[in-house]
N, CA, C and O of each residue as an XYZ file, in Angstrom:
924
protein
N      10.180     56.533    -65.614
C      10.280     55.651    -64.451
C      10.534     54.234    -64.931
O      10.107     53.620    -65.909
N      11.239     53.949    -64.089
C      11.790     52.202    -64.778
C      10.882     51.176    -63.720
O      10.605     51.226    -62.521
N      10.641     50.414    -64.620
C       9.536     49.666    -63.995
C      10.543     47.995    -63.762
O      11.509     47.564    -64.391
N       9.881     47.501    -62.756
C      11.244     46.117    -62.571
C       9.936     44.992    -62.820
O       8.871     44.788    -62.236
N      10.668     44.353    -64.082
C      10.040     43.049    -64.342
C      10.119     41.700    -63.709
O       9.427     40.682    -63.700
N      11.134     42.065    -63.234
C      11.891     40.734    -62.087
C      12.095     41.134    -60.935
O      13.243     41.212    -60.497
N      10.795     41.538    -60.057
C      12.080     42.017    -58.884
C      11.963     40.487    -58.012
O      11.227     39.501    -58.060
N      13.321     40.997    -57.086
C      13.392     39.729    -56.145
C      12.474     39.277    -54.836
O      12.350     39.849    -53.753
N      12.075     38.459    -55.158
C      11.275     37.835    -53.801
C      11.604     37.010    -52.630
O      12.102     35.888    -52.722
N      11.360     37.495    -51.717
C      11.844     36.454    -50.669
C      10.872     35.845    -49.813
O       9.885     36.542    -49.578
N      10.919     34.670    -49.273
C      10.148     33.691    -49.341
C       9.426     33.881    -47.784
O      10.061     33.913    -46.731
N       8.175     33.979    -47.899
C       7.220     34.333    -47.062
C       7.853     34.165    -45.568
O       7.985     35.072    -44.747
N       8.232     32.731    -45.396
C       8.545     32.368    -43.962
C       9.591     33.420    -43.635
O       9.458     34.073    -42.600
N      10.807     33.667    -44.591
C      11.715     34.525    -44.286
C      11.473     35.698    -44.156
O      12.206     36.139    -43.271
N      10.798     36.501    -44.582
C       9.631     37.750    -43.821
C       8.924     37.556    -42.575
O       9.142     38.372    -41.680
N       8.089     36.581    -42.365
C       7.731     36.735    -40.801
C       8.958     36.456    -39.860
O       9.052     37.197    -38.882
N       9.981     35.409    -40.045
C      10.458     35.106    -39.163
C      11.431     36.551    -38.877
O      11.562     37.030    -37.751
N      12.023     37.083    -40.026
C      12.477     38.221    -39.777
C      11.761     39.358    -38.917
O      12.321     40.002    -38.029
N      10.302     39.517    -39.361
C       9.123     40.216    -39.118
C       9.770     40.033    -37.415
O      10.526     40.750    -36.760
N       9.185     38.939    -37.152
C       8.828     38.632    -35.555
C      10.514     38.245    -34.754
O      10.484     37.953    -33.558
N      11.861     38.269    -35.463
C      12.757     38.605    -34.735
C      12.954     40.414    -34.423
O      13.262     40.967    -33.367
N      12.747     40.817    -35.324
C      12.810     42.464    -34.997
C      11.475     43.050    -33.820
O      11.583     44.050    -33.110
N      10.354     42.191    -33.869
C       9.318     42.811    -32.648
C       9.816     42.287    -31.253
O       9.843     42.882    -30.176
N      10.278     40.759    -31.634
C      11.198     40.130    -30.195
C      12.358     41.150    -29.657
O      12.353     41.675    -28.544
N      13.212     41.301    -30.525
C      14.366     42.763    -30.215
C      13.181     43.773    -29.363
O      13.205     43.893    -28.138
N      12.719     44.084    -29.767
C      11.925     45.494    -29.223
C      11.131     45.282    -28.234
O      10.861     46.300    -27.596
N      10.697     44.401    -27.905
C       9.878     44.091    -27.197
C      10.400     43.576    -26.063
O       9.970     43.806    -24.933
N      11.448     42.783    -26.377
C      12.130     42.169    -25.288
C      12.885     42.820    -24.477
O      13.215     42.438    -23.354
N      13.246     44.006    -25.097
C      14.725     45.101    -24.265
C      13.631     46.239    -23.570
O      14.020     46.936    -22.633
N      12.324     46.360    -24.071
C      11.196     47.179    -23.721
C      11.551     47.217    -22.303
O      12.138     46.322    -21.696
N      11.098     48.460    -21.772
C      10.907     48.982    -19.714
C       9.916     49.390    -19.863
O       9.478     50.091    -20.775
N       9.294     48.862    -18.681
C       8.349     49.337    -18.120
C       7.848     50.459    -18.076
O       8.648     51.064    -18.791
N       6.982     51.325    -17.711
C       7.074     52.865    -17.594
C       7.170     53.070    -16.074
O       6.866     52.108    -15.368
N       7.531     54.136    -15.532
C       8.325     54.317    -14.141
C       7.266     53.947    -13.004
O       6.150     54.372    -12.704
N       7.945     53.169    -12.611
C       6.395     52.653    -11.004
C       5.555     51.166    -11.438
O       4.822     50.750    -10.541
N       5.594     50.250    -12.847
C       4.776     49.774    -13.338
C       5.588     48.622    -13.395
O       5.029     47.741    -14.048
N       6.874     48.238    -12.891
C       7.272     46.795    -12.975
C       6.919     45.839    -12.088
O       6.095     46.154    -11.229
N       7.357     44.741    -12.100
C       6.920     43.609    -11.441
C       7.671     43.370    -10.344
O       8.864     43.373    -10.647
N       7.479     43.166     -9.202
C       8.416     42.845     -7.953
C       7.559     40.929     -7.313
O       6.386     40.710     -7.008
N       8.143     40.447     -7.324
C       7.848     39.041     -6.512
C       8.789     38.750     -5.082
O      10.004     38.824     -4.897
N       7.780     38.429     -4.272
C       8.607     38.010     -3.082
C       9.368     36.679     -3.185
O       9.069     36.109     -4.234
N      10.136     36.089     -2.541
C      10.573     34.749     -2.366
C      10.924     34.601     -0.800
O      11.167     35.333      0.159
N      10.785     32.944     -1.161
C      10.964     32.218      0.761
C      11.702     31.132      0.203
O      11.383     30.609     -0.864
N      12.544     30.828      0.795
C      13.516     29.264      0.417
C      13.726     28.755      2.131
O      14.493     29.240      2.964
N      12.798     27.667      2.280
C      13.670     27.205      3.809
C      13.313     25.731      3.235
O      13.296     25.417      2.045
N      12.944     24.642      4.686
C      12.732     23.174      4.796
C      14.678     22.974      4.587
O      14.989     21.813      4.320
N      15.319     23.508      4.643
C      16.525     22.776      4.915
C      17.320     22.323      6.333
O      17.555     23.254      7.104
N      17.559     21.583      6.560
C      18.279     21.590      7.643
C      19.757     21.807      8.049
O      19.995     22.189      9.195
N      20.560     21.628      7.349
C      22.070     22.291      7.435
C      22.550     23.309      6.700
O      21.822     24.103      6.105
N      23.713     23.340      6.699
C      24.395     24.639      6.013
C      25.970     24.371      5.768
O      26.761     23.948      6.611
N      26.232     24.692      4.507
C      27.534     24.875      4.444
C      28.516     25.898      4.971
O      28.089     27.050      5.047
N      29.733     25.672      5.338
C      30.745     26.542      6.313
C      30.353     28.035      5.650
O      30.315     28.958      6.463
N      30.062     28.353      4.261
C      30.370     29.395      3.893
C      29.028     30.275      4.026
O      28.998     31.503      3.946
N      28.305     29.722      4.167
C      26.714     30.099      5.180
C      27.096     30.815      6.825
O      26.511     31.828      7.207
N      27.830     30.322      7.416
C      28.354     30.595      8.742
C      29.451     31.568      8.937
O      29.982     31.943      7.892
N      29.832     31.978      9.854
C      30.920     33.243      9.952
C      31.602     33.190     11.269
O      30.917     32.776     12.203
N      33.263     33.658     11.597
C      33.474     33.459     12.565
C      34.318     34.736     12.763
O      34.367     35.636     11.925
N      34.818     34.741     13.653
C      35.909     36.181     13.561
C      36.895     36.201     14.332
O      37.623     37.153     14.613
N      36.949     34.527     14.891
C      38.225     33.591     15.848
C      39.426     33.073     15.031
O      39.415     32.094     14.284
N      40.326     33.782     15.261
C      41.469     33.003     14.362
C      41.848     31.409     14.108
O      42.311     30.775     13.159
N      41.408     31.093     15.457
C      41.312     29.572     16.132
C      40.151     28.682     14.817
O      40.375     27.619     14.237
N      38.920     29.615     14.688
C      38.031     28.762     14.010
C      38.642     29.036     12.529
O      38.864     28.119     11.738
N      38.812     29.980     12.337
C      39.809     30.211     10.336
C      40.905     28.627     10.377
O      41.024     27.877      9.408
N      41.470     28.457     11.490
C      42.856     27.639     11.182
C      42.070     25.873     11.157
O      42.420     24.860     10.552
N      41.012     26.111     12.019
C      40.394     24.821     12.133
C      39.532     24.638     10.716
O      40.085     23.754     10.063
N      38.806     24.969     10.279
C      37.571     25.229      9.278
C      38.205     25.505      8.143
O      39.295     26.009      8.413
N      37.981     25.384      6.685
C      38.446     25.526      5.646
C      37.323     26.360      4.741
O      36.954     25.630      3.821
N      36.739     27.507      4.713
C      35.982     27.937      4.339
C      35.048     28.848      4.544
O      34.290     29.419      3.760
N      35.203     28.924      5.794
C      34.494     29.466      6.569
C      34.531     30.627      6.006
O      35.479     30.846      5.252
N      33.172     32.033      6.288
C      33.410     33.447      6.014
C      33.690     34.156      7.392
O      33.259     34.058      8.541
N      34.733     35.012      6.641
C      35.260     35.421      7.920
C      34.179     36.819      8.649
O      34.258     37.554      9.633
N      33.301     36.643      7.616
C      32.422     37.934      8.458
C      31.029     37.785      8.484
O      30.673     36.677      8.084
N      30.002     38.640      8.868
C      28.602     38.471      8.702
C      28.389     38.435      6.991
O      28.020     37.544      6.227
N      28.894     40.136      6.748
C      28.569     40.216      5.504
C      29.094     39.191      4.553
O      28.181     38.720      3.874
N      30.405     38.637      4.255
C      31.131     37.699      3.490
C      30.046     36.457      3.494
O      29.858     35.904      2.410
N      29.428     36.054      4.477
C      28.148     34.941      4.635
C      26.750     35.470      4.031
O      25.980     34.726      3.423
N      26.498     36.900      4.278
C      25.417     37.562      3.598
C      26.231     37.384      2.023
O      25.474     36.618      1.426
N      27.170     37.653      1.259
C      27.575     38.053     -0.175
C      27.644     36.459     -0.750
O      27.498     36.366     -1.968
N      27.857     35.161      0.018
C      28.105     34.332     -0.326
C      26.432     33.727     -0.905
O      26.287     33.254     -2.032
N      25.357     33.853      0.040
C      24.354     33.336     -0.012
C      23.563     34.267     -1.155
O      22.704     33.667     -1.801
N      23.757     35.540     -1.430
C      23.231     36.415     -2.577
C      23.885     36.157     -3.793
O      23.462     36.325     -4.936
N      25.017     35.710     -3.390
C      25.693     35.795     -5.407
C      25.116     33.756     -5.809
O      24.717     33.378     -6.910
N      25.243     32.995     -4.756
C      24.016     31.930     -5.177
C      22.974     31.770     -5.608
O      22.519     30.906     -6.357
N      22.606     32.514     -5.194
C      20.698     32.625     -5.333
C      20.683     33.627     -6.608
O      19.753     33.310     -7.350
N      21.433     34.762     -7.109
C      21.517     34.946     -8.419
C      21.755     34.838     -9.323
O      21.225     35.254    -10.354
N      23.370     33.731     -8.992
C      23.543     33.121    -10.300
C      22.271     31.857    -10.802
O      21.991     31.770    -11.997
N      21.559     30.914     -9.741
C      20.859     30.377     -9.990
C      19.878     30.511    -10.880
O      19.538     29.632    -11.672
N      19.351     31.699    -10.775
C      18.124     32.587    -11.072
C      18.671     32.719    -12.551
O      18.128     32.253    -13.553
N      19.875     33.460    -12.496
C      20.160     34.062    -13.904
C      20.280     32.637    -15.187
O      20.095     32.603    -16.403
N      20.582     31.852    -14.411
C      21.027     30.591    -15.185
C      19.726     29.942    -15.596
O      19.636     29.441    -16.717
N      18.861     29.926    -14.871
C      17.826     29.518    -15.264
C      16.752     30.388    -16.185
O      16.060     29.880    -17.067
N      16.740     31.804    -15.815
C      16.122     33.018    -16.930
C      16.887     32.764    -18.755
O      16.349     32.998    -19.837
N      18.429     32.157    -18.426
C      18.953     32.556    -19.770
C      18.741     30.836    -20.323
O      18.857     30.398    -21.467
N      18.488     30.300    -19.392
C      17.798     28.743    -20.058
C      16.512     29.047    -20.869
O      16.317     28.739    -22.045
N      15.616     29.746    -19.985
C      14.061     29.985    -20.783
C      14.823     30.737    -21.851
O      15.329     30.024    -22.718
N      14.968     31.814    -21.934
C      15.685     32.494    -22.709
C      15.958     31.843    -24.075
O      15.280     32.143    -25.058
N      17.207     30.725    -24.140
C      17.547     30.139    -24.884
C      16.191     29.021    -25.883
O      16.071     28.793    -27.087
N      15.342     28.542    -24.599
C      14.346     27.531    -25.324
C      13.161     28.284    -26.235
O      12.418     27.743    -27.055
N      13.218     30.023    -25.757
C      12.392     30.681    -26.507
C      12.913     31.121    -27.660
O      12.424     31.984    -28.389
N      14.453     30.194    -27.908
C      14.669     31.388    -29.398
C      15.018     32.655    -29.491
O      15.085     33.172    -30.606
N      15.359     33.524    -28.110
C      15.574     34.884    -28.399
C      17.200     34.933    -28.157
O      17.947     34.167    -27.549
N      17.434     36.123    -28.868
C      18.872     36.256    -29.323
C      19.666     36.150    -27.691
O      19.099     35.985    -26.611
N      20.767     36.268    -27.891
C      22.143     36.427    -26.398
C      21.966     37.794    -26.439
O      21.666     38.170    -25.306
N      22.018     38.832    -27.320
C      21.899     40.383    -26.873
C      20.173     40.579    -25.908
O      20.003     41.129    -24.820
N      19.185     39.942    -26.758
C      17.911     40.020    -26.311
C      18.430     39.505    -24.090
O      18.697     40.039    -23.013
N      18.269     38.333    -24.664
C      18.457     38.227    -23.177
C      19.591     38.469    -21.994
O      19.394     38.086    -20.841
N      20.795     39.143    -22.407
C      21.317     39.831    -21.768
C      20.575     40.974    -21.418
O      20.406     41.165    -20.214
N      20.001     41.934    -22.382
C      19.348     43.198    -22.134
C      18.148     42.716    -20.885
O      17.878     43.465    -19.946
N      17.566     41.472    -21.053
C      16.478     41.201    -20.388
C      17.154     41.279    -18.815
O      16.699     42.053    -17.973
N      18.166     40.476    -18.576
C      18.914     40.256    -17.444
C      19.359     41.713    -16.825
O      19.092     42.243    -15.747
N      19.927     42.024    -17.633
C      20.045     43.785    -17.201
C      19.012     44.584    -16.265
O      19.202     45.523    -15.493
N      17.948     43.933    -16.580
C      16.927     44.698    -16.098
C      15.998     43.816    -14.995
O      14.789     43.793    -14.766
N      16.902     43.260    -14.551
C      16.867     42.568    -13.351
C      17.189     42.662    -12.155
O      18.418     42.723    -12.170
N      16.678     42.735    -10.653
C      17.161     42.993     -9.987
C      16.733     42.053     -9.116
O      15.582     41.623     -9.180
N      17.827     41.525     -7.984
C      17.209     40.323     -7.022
C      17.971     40.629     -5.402
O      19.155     40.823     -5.129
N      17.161     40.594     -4.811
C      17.618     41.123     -3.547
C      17.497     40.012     -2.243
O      16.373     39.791     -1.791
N      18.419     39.479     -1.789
C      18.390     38.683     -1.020
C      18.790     39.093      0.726
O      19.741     39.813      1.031
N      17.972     38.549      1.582
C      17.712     38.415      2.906
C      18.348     37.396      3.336
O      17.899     36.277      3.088
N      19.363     37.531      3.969
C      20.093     36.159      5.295
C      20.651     36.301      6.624
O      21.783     36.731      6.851
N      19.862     35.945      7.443
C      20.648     36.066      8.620
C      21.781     34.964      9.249
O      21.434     34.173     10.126
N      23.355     34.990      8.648
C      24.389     34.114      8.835
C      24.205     33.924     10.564
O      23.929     34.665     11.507
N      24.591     32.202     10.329
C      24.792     31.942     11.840
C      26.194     32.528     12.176
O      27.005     32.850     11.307
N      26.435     32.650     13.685
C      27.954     32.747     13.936
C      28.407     31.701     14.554
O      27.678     31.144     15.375
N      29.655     31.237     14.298
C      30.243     30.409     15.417
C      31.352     30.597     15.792
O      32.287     30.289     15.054
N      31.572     31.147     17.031
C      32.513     31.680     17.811
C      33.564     30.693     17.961
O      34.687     31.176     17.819
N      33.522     29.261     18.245
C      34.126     28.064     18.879
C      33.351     27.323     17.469
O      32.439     27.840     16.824
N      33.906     26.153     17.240
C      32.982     25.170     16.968
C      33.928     23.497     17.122
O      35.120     23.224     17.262
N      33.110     22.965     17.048
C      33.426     21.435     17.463
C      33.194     20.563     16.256
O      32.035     20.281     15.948
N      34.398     20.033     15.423
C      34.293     19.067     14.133
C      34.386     17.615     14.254
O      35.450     17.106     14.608
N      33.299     16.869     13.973
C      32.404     15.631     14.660
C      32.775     14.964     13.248
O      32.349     15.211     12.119
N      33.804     13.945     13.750
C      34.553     13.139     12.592
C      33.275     11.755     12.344
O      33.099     11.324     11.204
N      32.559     11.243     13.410
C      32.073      9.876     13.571
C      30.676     10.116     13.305
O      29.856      9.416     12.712
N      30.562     11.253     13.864
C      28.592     11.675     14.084
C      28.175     11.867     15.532
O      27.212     12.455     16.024
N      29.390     11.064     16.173
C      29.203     11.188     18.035
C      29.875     12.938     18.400
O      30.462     13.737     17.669
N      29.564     12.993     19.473
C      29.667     14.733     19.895
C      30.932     14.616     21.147
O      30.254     14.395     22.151
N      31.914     14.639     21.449
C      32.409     14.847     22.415
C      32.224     16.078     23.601
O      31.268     16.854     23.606
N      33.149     16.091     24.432
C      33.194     17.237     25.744
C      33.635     18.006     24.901
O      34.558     17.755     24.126
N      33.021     19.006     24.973
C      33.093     20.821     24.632
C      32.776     21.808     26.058
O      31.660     22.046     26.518
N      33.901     22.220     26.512
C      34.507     22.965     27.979
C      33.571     24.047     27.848
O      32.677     24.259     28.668
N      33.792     24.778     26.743
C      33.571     26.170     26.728
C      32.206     26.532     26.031
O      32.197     26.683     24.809
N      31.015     26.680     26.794
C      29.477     26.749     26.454
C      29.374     28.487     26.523
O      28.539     29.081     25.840
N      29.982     28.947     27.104
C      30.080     30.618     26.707
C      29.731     31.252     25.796
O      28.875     32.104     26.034
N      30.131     31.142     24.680
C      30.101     30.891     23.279
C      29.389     29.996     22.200
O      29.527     28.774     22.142
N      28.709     30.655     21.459
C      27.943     29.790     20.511
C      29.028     29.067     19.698
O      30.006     29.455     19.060
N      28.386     27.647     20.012
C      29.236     26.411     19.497
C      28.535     26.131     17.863
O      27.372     26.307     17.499
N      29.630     25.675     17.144
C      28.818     24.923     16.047
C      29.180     23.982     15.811
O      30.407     23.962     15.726
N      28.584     22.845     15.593
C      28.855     21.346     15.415
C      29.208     21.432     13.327
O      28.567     21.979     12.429
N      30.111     20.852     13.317
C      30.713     20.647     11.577
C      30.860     19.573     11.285
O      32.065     19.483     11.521
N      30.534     18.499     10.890
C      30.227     17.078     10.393
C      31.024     16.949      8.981
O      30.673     17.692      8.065
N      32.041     16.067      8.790
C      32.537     15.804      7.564
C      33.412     17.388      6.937
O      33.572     17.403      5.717
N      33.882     18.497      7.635
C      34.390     19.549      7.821
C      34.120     20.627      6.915
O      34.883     21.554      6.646
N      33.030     20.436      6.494
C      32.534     21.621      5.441
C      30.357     21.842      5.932
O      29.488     22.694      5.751
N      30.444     20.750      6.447
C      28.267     20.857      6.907
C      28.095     21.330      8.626
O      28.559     20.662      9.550
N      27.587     22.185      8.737
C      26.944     22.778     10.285
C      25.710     22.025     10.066
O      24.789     22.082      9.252
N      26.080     21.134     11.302
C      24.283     20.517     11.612
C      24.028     20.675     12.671
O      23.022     20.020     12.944
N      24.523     21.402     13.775
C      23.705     21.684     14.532
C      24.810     22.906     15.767
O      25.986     23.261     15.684
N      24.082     23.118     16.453
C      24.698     24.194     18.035
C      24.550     23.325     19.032
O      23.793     22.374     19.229
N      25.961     24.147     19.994
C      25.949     23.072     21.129
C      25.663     24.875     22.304
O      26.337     25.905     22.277
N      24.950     24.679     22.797
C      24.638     26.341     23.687
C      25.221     25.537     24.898
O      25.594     24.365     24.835
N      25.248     26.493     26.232
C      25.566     26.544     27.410
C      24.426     25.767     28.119
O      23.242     25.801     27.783
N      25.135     24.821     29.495
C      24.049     23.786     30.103
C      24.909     24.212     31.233
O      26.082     24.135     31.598
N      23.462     24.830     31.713
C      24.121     25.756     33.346
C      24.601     24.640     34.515
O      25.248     24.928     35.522
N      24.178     23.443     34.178
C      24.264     22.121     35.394
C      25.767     21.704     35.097
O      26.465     21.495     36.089
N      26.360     21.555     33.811
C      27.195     21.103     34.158
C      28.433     22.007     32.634
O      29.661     21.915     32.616
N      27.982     22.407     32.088
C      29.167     23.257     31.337
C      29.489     23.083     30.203
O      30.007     23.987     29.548
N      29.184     21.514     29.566
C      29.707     20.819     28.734
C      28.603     20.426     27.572
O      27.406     20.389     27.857
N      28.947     20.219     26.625
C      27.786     20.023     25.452
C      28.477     18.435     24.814
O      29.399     18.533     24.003
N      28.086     17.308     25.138
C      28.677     15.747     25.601
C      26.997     15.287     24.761
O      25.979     15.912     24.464
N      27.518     13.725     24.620
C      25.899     13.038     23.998
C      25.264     12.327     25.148
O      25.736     11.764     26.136
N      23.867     12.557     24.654
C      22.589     12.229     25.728
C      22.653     13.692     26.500
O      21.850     13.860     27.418
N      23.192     14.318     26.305
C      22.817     15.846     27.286
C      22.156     17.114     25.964
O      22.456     17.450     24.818
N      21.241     17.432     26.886
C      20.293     18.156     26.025
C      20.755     19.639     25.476
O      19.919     20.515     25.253
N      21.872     19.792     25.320
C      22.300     21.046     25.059
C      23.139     21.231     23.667
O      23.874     22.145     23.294
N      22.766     20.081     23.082
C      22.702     20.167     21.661
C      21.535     20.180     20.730
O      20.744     19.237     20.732
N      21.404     21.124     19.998
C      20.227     21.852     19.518
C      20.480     22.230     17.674
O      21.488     22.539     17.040
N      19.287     22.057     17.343
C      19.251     21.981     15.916
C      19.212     23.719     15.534
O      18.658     24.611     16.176
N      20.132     23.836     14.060
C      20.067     25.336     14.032
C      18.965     25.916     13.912
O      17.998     25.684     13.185
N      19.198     26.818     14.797
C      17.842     27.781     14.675
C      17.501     27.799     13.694
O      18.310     27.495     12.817
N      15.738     28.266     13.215
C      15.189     28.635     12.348
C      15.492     30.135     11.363
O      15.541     30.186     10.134
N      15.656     31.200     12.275
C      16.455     32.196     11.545
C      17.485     32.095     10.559
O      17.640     32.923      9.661
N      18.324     30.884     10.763
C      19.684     30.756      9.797
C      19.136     30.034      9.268
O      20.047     29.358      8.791
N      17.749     29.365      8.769
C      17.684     27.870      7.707
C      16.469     28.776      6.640
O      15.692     28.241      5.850
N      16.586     30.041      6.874
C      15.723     30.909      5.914
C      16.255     31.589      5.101
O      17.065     32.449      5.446
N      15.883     31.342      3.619
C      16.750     32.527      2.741
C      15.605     33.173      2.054
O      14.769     32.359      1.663
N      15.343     34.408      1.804
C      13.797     35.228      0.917
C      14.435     36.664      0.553
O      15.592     37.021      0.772
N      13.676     37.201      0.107
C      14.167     38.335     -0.659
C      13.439     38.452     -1.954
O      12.918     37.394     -2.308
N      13.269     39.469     -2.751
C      12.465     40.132     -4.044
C      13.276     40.013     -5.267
O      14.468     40.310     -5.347
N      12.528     39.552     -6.220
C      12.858     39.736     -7.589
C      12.180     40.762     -8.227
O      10.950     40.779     -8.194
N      13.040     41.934     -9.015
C      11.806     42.547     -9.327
C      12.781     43.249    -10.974
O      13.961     43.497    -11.225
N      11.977     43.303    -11.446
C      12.295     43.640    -13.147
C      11.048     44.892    -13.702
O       9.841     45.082    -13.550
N      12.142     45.513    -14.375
C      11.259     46.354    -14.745
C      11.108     46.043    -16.903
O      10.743     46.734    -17.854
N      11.596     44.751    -16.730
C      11.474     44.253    -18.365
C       9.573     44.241    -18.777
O       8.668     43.582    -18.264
N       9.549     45.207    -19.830
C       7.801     44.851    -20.319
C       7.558     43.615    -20.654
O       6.453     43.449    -21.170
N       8.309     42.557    -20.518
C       7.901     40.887    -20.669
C       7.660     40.496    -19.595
O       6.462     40.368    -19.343
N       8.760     40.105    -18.397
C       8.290     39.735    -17.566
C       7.579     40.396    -16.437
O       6.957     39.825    -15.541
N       7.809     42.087    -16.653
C       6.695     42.819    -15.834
C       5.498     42.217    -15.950
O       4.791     42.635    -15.033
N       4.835     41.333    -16.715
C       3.350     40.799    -16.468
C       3.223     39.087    -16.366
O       2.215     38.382    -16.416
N       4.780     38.687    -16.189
C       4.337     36.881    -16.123
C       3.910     37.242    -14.638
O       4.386     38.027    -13.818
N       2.651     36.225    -14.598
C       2.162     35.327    -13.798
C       2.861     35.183    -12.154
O       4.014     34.776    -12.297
N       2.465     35.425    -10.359
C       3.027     34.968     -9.908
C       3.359     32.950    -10.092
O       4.261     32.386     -9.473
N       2.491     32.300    -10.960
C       2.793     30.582    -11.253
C       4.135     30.619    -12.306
O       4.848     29.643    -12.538
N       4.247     31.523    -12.691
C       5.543     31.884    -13.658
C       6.672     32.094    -12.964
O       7.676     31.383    -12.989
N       6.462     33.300    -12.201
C       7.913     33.041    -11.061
C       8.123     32.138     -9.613
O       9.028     32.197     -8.780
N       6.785     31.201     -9.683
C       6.942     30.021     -9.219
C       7.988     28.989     -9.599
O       8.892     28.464     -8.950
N       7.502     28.839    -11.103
C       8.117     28.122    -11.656
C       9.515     28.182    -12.134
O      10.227     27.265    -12.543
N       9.802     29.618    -11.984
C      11.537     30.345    -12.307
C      12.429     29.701    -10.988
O      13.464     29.044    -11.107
N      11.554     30.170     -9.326
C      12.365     30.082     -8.288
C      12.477     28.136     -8.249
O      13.617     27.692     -8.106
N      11.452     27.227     -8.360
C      11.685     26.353     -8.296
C      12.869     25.471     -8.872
O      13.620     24.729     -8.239
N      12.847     25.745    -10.263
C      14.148     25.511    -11.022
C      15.331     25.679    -10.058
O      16.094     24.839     -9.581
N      15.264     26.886     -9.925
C      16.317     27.659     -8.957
C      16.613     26.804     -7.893
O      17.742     26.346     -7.720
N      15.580     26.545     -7.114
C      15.825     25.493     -6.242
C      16.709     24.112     -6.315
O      17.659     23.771     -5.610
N      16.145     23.510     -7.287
C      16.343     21.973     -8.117
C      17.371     22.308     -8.571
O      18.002     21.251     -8.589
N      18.382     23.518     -9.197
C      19.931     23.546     -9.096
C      20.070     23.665     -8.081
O      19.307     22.720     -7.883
N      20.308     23.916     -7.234
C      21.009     23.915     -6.067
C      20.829     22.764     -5.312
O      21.705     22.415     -4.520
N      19.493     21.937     -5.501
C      19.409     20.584     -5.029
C      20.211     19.280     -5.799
O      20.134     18.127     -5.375
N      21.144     19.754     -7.241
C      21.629     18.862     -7.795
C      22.834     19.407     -7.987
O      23.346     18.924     -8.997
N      23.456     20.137     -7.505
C      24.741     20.659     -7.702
C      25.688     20.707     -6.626
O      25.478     20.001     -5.640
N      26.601     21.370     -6.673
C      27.720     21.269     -4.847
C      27.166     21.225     -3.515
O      27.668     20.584     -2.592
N      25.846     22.101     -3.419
C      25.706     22.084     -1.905
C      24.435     20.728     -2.179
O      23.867     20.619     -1.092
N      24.021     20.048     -2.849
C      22.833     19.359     -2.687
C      22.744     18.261     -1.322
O      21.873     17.398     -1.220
N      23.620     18.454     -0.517
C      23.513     17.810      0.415
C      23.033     18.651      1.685
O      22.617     18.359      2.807
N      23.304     19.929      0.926
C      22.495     20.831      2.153
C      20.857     21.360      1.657
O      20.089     21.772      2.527
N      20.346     21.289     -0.068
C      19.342     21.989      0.071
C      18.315     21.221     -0.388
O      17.249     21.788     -0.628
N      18.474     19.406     -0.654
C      17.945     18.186     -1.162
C      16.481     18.526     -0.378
O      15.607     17.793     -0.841
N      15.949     19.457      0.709
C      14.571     19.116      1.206
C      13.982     20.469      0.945
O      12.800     20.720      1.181
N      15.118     21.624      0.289
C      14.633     22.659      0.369
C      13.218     23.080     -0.375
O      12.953     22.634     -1.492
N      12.398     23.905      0.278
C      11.259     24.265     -1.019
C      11.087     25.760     -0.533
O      11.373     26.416      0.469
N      10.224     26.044     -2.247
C      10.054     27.842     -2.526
C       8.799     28.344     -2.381
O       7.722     27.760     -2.504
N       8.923     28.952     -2.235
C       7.626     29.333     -1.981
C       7.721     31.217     -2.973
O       8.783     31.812     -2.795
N       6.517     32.028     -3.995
C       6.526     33.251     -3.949
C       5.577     33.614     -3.991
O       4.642     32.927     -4.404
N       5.457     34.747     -3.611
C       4.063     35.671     -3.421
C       4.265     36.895     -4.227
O       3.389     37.759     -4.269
């Protein structure tokens, strides 16, 4: 048997750190066992407007007027879900990144993600685009009106005023959007053995982020008051 007088050594730190990138790999791509992952609720409201692509119409009249608009319920449901996940994801592969774990690690982590979002899109059949901030005569109260400010923000509905027909300023038949359309919630739920056990103050702190992009990015003029809430 040959015995080694020299063998090579490698230097302590470079063993653990190796050590503890190979338990991160394993640990990190780890599932749950079946029934045992983590699901969190979410609530996002306190906003008051909405962008066109929040709203839906199915009037050719409102497509030619509006620049953005979705032309359907669902297209307003797909618009408000692929937001709220890229947010999420952007912010998971931020922690991600500040923890040091590899791009395969946290892709695999993301993989095993699932986020399900709840919206009920307003419709606006007609709507009325308010160049000044003042509201003019609107004939046709039949139809749910939507007021569009600066031609991309819904701030408010003009409904039907049985006295006289018209949705005009100082007449009370202009109305702030309902509460149903200024709510977005829905479940996060992962079946990753890491975050299957963070903390609901952990995915507090995930959705908030989440929030605070969207309060500093394209729509921040619509979600600057928004707050999260999860359970």
């Amino acid at each position: 048997m040959r015995i080694l007088t020299n063998p090579v050594k490698l230097p302590i730190n470079h063993v653990i750190i190796t050590l503890l990138a190979a338990i991160t790999v394993v640990l990190g791509c780890g599932v749950t066992p079946t029934g045992q992952g983590n699901i969190r609720t979410f609530n996002v409201t306190g906003f008051t407007t909405l962008p066109v692509a929040m709203v839906y119409t199915d009037m050719s009249e409102v497509f030619a007027q509006v620049a953005g608009i979705s032309t359907s319920k669902r297209q307003a449901q797909t618009f408000v879900e692929q937001l709220v996940m890229e947010t999420v994801i952007v912010v998971l592969e931020s922690q991600g990144r500040s923890a040091l774990l590899p791009e395969e690690v946290i892709s695999a982590i993301l993989r095993q993600l699932t986020v399900n979002v709840i919206y009920e899109p307003l419709p606006c059949q007609k709507v009325f685009l308010s160049v000044t901030g003042g509201v003019r005569m609107i004939m046709e109260n039949l139809k749910e009106n939507c007021i569009i400010a600066g031609g991309n923000t819904v701030t408010g509905i003009c409904r039907k005023n049985a006295q006289n027909m018209m949705c005009m300023p100082g007449v009370m038949t202009i109305a702030a959007i309902p509460p149903q359309h200024l709510s977005i919630s829905g479940t996060i739920s992962t079946t990753n053995i890491i975050m299957a056990n963070w903390s609901r103050q952990m995915w507090q702190n995930v959705v908030n982020r989440a929030v605070r992009m969207l309060t500093s990015g394209s729509f921040k003029s619509h979600f600057f008051s928004a707050i999260a809430t999860v359970s």
